[in-house]
C-alpha positions in Angstrom: -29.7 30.7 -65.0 -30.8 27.4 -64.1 -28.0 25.5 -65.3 -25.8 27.9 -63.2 -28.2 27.3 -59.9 -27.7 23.3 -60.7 -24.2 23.7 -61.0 -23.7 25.7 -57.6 -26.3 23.2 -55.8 -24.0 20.3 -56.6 -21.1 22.1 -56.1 -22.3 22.8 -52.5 -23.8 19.1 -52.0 -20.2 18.0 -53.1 -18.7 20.2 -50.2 -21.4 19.0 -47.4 -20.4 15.7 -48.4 -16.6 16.2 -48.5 -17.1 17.9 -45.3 -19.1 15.2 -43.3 -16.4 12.7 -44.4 -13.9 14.2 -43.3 -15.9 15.4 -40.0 -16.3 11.5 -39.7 -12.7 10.3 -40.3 -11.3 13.1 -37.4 -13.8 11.4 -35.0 -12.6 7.9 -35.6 -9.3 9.1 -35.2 -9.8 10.4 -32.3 -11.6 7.6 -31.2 -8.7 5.3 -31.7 -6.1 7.4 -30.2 -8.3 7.7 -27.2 -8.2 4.1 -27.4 -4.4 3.8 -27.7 -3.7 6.2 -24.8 -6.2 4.5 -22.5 -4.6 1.2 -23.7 -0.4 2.8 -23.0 -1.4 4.8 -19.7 -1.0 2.8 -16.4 0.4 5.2 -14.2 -0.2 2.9 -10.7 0.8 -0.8 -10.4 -0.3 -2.8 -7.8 1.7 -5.5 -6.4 0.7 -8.5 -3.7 3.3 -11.1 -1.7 3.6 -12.3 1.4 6.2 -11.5 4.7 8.5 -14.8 4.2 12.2 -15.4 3.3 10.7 -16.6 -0.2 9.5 -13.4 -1.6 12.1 -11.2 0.1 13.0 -9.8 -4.0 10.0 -7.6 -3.9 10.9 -6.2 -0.6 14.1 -5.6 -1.0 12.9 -4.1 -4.5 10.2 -2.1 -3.1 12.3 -0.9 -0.3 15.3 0.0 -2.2 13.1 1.9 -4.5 14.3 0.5 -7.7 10.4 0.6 -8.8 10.1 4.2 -9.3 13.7 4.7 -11.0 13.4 2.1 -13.4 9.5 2.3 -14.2 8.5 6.1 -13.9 9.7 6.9 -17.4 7.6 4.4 -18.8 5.0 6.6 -17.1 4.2 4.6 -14.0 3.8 7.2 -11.0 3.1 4.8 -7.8 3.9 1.5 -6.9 1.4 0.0 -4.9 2.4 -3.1 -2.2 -0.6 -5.1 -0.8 0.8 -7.8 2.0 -1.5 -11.3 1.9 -0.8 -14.2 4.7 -0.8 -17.0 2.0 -1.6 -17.2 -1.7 -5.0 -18.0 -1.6 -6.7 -14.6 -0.7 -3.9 -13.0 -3.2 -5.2 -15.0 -5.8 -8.6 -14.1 -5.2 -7.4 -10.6 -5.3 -5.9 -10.7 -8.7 -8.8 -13.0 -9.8 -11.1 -10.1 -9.2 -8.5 -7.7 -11.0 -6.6 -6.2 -8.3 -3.5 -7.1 -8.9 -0.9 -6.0 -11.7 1.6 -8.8 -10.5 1.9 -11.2 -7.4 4.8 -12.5 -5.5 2.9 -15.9 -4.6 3.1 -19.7 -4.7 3.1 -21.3 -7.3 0.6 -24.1 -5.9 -2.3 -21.4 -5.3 -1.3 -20.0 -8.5 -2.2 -23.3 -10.5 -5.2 -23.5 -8.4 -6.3 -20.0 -9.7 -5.4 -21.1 -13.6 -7.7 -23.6 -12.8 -10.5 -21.3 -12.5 -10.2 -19.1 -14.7 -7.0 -16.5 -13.8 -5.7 -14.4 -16.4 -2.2 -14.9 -15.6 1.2 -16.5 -16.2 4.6 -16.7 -14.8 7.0 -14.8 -15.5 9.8 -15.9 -13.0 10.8 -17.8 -10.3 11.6 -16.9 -6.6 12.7 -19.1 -5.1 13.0 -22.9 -4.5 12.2 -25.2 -1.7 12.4 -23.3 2.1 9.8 -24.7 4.2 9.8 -26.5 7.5 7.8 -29.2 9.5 8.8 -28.0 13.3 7.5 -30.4 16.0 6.4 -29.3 19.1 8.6 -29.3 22.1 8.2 -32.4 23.8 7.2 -34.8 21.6 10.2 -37.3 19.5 10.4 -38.0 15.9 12.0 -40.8 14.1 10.3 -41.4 10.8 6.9 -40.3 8.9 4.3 -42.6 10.8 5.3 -40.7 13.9 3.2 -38.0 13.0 0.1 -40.6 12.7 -2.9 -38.8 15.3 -1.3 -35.3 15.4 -2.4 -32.0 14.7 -0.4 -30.4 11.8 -0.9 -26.3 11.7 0.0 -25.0 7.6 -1.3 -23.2 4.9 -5.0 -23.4 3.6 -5.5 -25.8 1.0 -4.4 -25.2 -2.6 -1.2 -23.7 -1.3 2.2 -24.7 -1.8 2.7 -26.2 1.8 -1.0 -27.6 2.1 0.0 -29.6 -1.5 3.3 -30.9 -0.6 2.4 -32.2 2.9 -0.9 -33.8 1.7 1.6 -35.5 -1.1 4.1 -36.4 0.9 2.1 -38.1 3.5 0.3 -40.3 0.9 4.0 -41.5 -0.4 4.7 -42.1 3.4 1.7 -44.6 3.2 -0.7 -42.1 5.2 -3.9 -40.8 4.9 -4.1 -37.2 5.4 -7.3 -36.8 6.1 -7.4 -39.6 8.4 -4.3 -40.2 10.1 -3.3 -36.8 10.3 -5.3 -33.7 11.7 -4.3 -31.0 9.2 -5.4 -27.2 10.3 -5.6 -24.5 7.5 -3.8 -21.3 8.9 -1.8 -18.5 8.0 2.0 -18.4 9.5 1.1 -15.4 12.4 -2.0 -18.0 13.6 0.3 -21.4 13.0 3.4 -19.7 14.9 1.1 -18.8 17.7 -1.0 -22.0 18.0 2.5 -24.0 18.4 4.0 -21.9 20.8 1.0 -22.3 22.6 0.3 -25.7 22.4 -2.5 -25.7 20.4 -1.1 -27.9 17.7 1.2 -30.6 17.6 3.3 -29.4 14.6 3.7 -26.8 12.1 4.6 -26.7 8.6 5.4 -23.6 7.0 8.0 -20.7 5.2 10.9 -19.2 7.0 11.5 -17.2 8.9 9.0 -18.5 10.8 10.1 -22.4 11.6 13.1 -20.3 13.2 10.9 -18.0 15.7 9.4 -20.8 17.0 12.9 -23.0 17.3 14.1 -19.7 19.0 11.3 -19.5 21.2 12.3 -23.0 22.5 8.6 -24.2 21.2 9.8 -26.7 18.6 12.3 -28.2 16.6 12.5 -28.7 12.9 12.5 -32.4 11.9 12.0 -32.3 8.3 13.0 -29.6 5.2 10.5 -29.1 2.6 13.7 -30.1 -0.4 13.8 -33.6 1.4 9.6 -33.9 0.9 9.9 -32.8 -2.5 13.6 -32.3 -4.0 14.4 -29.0 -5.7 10.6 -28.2 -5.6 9.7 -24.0 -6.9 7.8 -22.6 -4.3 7.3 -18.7 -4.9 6.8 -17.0 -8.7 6.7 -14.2 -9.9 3.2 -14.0 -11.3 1.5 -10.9 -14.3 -1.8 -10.4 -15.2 -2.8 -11.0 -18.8 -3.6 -7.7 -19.3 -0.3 -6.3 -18.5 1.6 -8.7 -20.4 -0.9 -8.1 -23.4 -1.3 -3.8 -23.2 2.1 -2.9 -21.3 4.9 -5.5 -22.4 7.6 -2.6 -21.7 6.3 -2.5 -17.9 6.2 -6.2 -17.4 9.7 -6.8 -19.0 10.6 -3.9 -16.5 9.6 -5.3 -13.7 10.7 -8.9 -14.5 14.2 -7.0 -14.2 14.2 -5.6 -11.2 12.6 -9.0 -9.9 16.5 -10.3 -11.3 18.9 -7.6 -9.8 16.9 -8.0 -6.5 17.4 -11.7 -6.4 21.2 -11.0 -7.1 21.9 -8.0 -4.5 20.0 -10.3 -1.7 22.2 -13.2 -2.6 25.0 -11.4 -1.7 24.0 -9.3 1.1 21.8 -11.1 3.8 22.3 -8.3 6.2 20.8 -5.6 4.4 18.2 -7.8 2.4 17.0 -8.9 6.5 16.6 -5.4 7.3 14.8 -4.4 3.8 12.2 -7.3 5.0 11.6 -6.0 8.7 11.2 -2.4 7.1 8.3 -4.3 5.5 7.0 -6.9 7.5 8.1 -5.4 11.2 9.9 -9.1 11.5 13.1 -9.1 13.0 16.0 -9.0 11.0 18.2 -10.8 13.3 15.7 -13.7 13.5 15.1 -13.7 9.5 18.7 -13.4 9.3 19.0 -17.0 11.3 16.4 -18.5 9.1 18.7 -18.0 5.9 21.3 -19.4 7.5 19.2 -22.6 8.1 17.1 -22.8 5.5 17.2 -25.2 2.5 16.3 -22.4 -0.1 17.5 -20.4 -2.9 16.6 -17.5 -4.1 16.1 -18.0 -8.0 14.6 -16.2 -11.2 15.0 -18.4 -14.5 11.6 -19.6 -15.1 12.7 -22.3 -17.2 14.3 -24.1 -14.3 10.9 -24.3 -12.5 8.6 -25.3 -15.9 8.7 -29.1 -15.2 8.0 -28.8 -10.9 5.4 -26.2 -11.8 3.4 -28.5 -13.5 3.8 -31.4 -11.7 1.7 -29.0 -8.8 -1.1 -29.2 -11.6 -0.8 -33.4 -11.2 -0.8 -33.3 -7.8 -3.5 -31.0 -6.8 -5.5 -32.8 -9.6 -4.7 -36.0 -7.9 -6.1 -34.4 -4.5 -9.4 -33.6 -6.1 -8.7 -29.7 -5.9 -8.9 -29.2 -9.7 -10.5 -30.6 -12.5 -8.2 -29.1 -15.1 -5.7 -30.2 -17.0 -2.6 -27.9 -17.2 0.6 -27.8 -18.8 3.5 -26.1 -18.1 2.9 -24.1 -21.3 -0.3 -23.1 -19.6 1.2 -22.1 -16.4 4.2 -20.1 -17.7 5.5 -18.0 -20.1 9.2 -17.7 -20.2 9.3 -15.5 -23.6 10.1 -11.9 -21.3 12.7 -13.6 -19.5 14.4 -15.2 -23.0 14.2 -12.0 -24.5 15.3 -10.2 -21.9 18.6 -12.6 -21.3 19.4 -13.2 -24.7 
């Protein structure tokens, strides 16, 4: 009898055991699909630019819906567009994780690396496209003209705030000394001109053309003779989406390329797609393309070299400390295998 008791007592202890492993092994499962959904769910993306000619792709994207029929089967419900007035607040943005991807400089952008952004670029959007416009009234021959007068552009870090600062020290200049330079968005810069505030502006279309139309200025230098076939705009994604949602960002990296075609060849409609999105007019943003020195572009590998050359010359400003390569700053691997 008491053999028979042993036998069912370890015959029961054997099942307890069996039982709790398996009771253990269904919870870790569970655990790590959990895990794996969490990790394959992103059902809103949110997406920053700005209201120039430069990142008119995501506009016309976003307005053409070509989001939501190209990303809702990979599960994405919304599409989410935040407008910034230059690239520093919108890297702070996706610094502090509010930002998927970002339609932004790429001078901000290497200022953000800098410091710590999770982030690479993708693709380009375009090159060159920014204007010094002089105020009516005053004449301009060459550089040192511009000695003792108020310039009105972006804050500093930025793509325009870089290049001008740059350009004036190869002119022989000081720019913080022979030059009054005024950190502002384009809607303040446009304004102060027009109203005499400032002596000169230097900023993205369209808005060099509002204030030529306005009979406030006239444009006396392109940003491509400052700094030949410079990148201005990227396209910018997080580290998180290029790690946990490849599918998405390769997605979106597409539609960045089909927008960049369509507006290529239809300036009309890609003008409209911008005022539906910036309340601009489209007959003045249509008048800035025609005078611009731009081009809309997406092959990253054409703006490697010029995007870290931003790295030298904001080092050589003092405005970072790191050193960055154009390995650091870009990753052209979705666009490779996407066009191979």
């Amino acid at each position: 009898m008491k053999n028979k008791w042993l036998i069912l007592s370890l015959f029961l202890i054997t099942g307890l055991v069996f039982l709790c492993g398996c009771t253990g092994t269904q919870e870790e499962s569970a655990t790590v699909v959990t895990q794996q959904a969490a990790v394959s769910e992103k059902s809103v993306l949110n997406v920053g630019y700005q209201p120039s000619t430069h990142q008119m792709a995501f506009m016309t994207a976003y307005s053409k819906d070509m989001y939501n029929e190209t990303l809702s089967p990979l599960g994405v419900k919304e599409v989410k567009a935040y407008s910034f007035p230059t690239g520093a607040p919108e890297m702070q943005a996706m610094l502090a994780g509010d930002l998927d991807f970002a339609y932004v400089g790429a001078a901000p952008f290497v200022t953000a690396a800098a410091t710590g952004l999770d982030a690479k670029i993708i693709a380009s959007a375009q090159t060159q496209g920014s204007s010094v416009v002089l105020k009516t009234g005053l004449e301009y021959s060459e550089p040192s003209d511009l000695k003792g007068l108020s310039i009105a552009t972006y804050p500093a870090g930025t793509i325009q705030d870089t290049i001008l600062r740059t350009w004036l020290r190869e002119q022989g200049m000081d720019p913080d000394k022979d030059v009054k330079i005024i950190a502002m968005g384009p809607g303040d810069a446009t304004t102060a001109i027009m109203a005499g505030k400032v002596d000169a502006v230097f900023l993205p279309g369209p808005s060099p053309t509002t204030i030529v139309e306005a009979g406030a200025g006239k444009v006396i230098i392109e940003s491509g003779e400052m700094s030949p076939n410079h990148v201005c705009c990227v396209l910018v994604a997080s580290g998180k989406m290029m790690r946990d949602h490849p599918d998405i960002v390769t997605e979106v990296l597409k539609i960045h390329e089909e927008a960049t075609e369509y507006n290529k060849q239809n300036w009309e409609k890609a003008a409209e797609y911008m005022e539906q999105m910036t309340a601009m007019d489209a007959a003045i943003v249509l008048k800035s393309l025609n005078v611009w020195d731009g081009e809309w572009v997406s092959d990253p590998h054409i703006i490697f070299d010029s995007v870290a050359s931003y790295a030298q010359d904001q080092a050589a400003l003092g405005y970072i400390s790191a050193q960055l390569t154009g390995d650091d700053l870009t990753d052209t691997g979705f666009w490779d295998k996407l066009n191979s």
